[in-house]
C-alpha positions in Angstrom: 3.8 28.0 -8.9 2.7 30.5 -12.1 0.6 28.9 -14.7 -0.1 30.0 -18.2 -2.2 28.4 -20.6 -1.1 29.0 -24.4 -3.3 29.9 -27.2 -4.2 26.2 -28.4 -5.0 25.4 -24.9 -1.6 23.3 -23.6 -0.8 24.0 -19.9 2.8 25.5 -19.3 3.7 25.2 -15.4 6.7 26.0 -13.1 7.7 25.3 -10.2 11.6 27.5 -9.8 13.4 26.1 -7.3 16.3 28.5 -6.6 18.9 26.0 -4.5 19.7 23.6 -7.6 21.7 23.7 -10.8 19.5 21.3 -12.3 15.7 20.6 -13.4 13.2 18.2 -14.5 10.5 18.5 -17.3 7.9 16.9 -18.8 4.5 16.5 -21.2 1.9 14.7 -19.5 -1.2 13.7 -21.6 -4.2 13.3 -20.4 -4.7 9.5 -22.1 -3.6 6.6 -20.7 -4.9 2.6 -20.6 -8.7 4.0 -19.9 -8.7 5.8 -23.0 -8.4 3.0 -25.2 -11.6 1.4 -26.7 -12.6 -2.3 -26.8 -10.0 -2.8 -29.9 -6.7 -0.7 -28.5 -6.0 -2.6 -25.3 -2.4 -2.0 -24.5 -2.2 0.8 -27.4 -1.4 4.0 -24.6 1.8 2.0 -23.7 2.5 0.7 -26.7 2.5 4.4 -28.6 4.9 5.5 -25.4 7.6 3.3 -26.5 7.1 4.2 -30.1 7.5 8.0 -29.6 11.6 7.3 -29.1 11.5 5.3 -31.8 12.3 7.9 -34.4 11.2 11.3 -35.7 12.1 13.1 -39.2 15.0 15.0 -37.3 16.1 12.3 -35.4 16.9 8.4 -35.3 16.2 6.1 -32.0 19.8 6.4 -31.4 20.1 10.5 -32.1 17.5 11.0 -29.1 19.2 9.2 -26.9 23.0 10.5 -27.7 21.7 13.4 -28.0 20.4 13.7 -24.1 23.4 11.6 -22.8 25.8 13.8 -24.6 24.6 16.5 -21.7 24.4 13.6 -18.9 20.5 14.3 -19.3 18.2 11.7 -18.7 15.0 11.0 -20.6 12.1 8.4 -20.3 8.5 7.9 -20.0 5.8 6.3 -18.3 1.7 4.9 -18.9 -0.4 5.1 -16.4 -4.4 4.7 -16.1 -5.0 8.4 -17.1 -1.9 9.7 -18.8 1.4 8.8 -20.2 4.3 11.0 -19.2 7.4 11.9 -21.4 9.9 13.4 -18.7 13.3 14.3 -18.9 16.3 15.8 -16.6 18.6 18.2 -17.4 21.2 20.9 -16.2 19.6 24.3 -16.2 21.2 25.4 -19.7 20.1 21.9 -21.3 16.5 22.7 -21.3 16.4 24.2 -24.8 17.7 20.8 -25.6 15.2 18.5 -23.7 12.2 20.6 -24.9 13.2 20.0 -28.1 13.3 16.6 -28.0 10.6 16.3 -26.1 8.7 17.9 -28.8 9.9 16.5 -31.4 8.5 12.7 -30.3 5.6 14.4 -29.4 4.5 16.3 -32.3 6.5 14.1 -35.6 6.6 10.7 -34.6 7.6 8.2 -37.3 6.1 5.1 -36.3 8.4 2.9 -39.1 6.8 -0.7 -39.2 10.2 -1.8 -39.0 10.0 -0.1 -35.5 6.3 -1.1 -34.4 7.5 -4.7 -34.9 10.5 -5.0 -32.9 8.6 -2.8 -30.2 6.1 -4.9 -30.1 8.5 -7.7 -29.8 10.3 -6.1 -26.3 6.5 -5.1 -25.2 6.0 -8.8 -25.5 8.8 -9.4 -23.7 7.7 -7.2 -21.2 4.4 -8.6 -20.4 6.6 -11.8 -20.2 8.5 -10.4 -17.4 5.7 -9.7 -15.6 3.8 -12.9 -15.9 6.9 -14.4 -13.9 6.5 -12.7 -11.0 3.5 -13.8 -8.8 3.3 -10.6 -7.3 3.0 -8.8 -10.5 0.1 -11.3 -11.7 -1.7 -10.3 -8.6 -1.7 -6.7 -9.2 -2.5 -7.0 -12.2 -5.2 -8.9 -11.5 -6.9 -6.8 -9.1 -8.2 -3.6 -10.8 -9.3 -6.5 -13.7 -11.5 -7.8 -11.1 -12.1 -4.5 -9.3 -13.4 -3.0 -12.3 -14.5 -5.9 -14.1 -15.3 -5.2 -17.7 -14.1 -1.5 -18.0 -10.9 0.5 -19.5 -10.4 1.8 -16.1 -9.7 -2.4 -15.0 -7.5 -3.1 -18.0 -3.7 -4.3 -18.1 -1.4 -1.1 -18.9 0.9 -3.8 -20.8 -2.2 -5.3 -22.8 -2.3 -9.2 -24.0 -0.6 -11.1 -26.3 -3.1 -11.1 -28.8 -4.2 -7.3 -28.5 -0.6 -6.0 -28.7 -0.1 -8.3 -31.6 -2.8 -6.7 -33.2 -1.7 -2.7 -32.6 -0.5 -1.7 -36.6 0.5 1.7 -37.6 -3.2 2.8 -38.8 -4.0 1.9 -35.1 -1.7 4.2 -33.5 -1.8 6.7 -35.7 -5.2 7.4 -34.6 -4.8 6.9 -31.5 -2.1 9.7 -31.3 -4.2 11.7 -33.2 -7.5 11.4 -31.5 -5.7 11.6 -27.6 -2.6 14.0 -28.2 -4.2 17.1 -28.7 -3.2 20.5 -26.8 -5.7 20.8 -24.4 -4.9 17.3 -22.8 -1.5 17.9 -22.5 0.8 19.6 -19.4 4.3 21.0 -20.3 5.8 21.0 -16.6 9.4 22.0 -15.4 10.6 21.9 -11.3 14.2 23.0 -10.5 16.3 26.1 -12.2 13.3 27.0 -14.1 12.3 30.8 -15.4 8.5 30.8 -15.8 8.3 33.5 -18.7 10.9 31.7 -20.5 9.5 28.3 -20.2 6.4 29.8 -21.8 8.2 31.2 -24.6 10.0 28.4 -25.7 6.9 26.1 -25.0 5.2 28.8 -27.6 7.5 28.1 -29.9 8.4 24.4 -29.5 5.0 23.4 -29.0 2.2 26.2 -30.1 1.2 24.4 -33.5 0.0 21.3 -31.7 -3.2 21.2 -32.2 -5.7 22.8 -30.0 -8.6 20.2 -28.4 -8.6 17.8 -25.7 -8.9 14.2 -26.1 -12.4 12.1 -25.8 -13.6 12.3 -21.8 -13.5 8.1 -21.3 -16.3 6.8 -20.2 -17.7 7.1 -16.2 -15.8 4.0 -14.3 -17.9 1.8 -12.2 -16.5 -0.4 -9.3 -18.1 -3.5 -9.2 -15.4 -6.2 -6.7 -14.9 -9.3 -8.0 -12.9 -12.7 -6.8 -9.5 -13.6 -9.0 -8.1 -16.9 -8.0 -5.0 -18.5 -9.6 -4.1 -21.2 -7.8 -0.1 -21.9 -8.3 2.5 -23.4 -6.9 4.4 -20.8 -5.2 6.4 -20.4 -2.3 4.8 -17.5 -0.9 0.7 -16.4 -1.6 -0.1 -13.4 -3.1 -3.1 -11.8 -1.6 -5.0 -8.4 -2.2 -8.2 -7.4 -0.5 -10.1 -4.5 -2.0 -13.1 -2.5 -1.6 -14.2 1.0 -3.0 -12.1 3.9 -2.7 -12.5 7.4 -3.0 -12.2 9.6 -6.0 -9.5 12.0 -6.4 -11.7 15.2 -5.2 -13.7 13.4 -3.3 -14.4 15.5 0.5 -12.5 12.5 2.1 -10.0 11.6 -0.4 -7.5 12.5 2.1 -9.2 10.9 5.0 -8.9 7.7 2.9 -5.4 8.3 2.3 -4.7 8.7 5.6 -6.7 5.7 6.5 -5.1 3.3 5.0 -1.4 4.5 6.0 -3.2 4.1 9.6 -4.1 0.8 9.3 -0.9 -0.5 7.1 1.4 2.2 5.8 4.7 1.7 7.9 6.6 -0.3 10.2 4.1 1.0 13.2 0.9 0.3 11.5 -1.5 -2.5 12.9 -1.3 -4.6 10.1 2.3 -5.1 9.9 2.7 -5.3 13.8 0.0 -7.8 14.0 0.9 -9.6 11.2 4.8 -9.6 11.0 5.6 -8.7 14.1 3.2 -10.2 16.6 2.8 -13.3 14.7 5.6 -13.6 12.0 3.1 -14.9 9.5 4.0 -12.7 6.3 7.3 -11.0 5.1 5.5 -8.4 3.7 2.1 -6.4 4.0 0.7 -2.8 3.3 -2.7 -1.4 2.4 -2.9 1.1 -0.3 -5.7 3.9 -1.4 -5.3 4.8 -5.2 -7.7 7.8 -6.3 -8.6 8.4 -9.9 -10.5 11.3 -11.4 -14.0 9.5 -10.8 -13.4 6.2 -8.5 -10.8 5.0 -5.9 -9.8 1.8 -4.0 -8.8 0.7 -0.9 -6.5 -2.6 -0.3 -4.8 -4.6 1.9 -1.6 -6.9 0.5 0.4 -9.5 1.8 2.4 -12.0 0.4 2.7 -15.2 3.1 3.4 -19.2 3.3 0.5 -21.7 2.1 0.8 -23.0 5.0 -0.2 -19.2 6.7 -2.6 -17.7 4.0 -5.4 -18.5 6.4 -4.3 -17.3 9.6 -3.0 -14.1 8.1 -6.1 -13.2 6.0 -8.1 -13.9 9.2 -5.8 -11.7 11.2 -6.0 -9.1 8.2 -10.3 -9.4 8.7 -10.1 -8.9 12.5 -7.8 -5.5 12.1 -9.9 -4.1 9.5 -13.2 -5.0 11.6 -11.7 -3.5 15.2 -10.2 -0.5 13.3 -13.4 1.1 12.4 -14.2 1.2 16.0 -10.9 1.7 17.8 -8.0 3.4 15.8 -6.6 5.8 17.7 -5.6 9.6 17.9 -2.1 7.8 18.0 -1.9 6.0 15.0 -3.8 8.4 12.8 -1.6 11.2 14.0 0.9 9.0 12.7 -0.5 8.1 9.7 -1.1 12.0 9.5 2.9 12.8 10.1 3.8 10.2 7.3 1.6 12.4 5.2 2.9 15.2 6.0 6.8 13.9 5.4 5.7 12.8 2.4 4.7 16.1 1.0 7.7 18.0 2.1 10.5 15.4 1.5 8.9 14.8 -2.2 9.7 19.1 -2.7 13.5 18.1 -2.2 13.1 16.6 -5.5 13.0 18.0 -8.8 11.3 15.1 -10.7 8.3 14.4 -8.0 7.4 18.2 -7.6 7.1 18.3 -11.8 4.8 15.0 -11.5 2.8 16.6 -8.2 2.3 19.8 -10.4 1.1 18.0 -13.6 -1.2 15.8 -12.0 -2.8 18.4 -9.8 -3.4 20.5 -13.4 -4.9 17.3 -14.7 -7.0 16.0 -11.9 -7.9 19.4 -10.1 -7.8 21.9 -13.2 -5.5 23.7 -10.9 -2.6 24.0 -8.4 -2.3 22.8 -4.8 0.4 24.7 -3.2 2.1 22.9 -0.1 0.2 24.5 2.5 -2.9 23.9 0.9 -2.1 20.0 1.1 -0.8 20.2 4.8 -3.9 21.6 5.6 -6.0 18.9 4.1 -3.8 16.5 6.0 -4.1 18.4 9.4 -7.9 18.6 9.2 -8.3 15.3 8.6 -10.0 13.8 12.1 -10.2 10.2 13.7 -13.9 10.4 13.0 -13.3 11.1 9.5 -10.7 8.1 9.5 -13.0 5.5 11.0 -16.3 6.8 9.0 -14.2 6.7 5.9 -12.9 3.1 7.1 -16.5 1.9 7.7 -18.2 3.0 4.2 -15.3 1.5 2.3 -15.5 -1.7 4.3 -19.2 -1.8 3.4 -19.0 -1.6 -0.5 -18.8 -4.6 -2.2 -15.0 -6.7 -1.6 -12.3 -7.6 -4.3 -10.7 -10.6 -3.5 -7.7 -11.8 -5.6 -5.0 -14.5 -4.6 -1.9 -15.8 -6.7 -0.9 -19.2 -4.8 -2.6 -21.1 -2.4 -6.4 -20.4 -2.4 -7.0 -20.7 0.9 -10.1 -20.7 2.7 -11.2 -17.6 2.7 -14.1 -16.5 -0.1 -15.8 -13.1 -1.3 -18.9 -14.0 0.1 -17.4 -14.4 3.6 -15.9 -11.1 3.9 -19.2 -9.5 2.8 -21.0 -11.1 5.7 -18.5 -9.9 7.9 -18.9 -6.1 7.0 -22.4 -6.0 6.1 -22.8 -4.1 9.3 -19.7 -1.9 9.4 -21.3 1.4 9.1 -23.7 0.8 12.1 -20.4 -0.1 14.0 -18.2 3.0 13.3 -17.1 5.0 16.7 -17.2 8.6 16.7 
């Protein structure tokens, strides 16, 4: 995949794909909820819906005739550590979507007529999620994961601190974050490298050069979250440390926790679904950020079953460090592997691989390089990689029933797990 970095330091990437008629591009920017300060809690998301919400060239309206006139699509996403403005296009469109893009990119409005009925569907939003127990939960969890920090935040913000956001607030906020050097023009699909970068040089080469404020080092710290509700079905997420994006075993910790519960096969869901019929739904998950990571186990199951199925979830998690086998991680290893290659049949996950690699890594990761990683992954790395997380201080967060089980339980029951782990 050629890269080229232009004179005020934004990162122009390809990635042609000669097959389709179509493509996919986008400006990722290195700022997302842990860039805000104590005072701009929910202001990353906020200034992501306000970027289509008019330019001096065009109205709210004109951007999005303007991309459905050509049966493009166009949207945008906050996460943690960027926001992404994307957009999809036939191959002799992209003149069109770069221009748009960078045109709510580099002249945004922000009208308070605008700001206020944003702030109005952002409240809404929040709303939305605050019915769903599920969505509390998650929510929840990196608040009490990372207790006290950006990194730990709700993307959506409060009530009170998107109340608060005025147009002074994101107008710094735009300008402090949006700079050249934090930003990542990307296109996958019927793409020409040479003239991506000539129209990014002229679409986007008077941004101004600079990257945004590094935010501060993130600390995990677990924590307990309980809600108790009256729900039909618990929510229930059991953390511990995780491994950074570029950490040695990053992928080890991937593949660890598809191991123990990324699929239909995996002992979590066979134990608890299948075996025992206690939950409808479980998984474990490893997110990786630039600087921290965690690793979780979810379920969602019956009052009357929370206990049973978090004890069942305790006794996996304790006999995998010792005796998950060649079989399941070369499983876990194959899922990997799919993932990577299936997500290349697609225009729009290839452009988001790409940019976040350029982000994270500073560079590209072609797919061979990422089988590799995956291949050389071994089941010793697995259950090491199992033990140490299992040792680091737990998150505990439940949406429902309490149930019995507490923080300080599961931390006597892997305060030995390193001396246990099986080469």
């Amino acid at each position: 995949m050629p890269l080229t970095r232009l004179d005020n330091g934004l990162t122009v990437v390809s990635d042609p794909m000669s097959h389709v008629d179509s493509l996919s591009i986008g400006v990722w920017v290195n700022a997302g909820a842990r860039s805000e300060t104590e005072g701009e809690h929910g202001i990353a998301h906020f200034l992501e819906h306000m970027a289509f919400k008019g330019t001096s060239r065009r109205t709210a309206k004109d951007i999005a005739e303007a991309i459905e006139t050509v049966g493009g699509e166009i949207n945008a996403a906050t996460s943690v550590e960027s926001t992404a403005y994307h957009a999809r296009v036939l191959t002799d469109d992209l003149p069109l979507a770069l221009d748009i893009l960078s045109d709510i990119l580099t002249d945004p409005l922000f009208q308070e007529e605008e700001i206020a009925r944003e702030r109005n569907v952002i409240l809404q939003e929040i709303g939305a999620a605050e019915d769903m127990p599920e969505d509390r939960a998650f929510d929840a969890f990196p608040e009490a994961a990372f207790a006290s920090q950006p990194l730990g935040r709700r993307i959506l913000g409060t009530r009170p601190s998107v109340g608060a956001i005025d147009r002074d607030a994101l107008t710094g906020f735009f300008k402090r974050e949006y700079g050249a050097g934090a930003m990542v023009l990307c296109a996958a699909g019927a793409v020409d490298h040479d003239g991506l970068v000539r129209a990014a040089e002229a679409h986007l080469g008077a941004v101004p050069s600079g990257t945004a404020p590094k935010p501060s080092a993130a600390r995990y710290t677990g924590g307990t979250f309980i809600e108790a509700a009256d729900t039909s079905e618990c929510q229930w997420i059991l953390g511990f440390e995780g491994r950074p994006a570029t950490a040695e075993d990053a992928v080890a910790a991937q593949i660890t926790a598809m191991a123990v519960g990324g699929g239909l096969s995996s002992r979590l869901f066979q134990a608890l679904r299948e075996d025992r019929g206690l939950c409808y739904d479980t998984s474990a998950f490893h997110w990786a950020f630039r600087d921290t990571g965690v690793f979780a186990v979810h379920l969602a199951s019956s009052p009357a079953d929370i206990d049973e199925a978090s004890s069942v979830v305790l006794n996996e998690l304790e006999r995998a460090v010792s005796d998950l086998t060649e079989a399941e991680i070369d499983r876990a290893k194959a899922q990997a592997r799919a993932g990577v290659l299936m997500s290349r049949e697609s225009s729009a996950a290839r452009m988001g691989q790409a940019a976040r690699q350029v982000a994270v890594f500073g560079r590209l990761l072609d797919k061979d390089e990422r089988i590799g990683e995956i291949d050389a992954v071994s089941a010793a790395n697995v259950r090491a990689t199992l033990a140490s997380m299992l040792s680091s201080p737990p998150t505990l967060v439940v949406v429902g029933e309490p149930g019995a089980l507490t923080r300080e339980a599961v931390v006597e029951r892997f305060a030995s797990t390193k001396g246990d782990v099986a080469a």
